[in-house]
C-alpha positions, 0 to 999 in steps of 0.5 A: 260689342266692342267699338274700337278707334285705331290710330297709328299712335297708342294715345288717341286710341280709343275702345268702347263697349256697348250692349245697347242693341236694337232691331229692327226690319232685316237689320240690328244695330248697337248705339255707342253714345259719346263715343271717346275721350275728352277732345276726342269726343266724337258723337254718337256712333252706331253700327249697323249689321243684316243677317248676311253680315252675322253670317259672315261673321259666324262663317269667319269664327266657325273657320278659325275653330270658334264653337259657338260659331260652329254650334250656330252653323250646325243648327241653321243647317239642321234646322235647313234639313227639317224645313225639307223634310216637312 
């Protein structure tokens, strides 16, 4: 996951990738440790994500034609239709 910093000026932006994923109960997070630049150095950041937010975001890929997206959906739906029959 990519962690990006936006500002209205191309200098103090800032992107950092972090493959540093943890779960935990109902949520995952990903840690992005000593995140920018220089005086820009803010501290630690870490993004936290439930089932339902991953669900959305496969929701919005699948909708813009994204296959993984839509291989993902047709699982959890298959894997729905043989919870019901069992």
């Amino acid at each position: 996951m990519i962690l990006e910093r936006l500002s209205a000026s191309d200098l103090a932006s800032h992107e950092q990738e972090s493959a540093d994923w943890k779960c935990y109960g109902t949520n995952a997070s990903i840690s992005f440790p000593r995140f920018g630049n220089g005086p820009e150095n803010f501290s630690h950041f870490c993004v936290r994500l439930t089932w339902e937010d991953i669900e959305v975001i496969v929701e919005a890929m699948a909708a813009k034609g994204h296959e993984g997206a839509m291989r993902v959906q047709n699982a959890l739906r298959l894997a729905d239709a043989v919870k019901s029959v069992s």
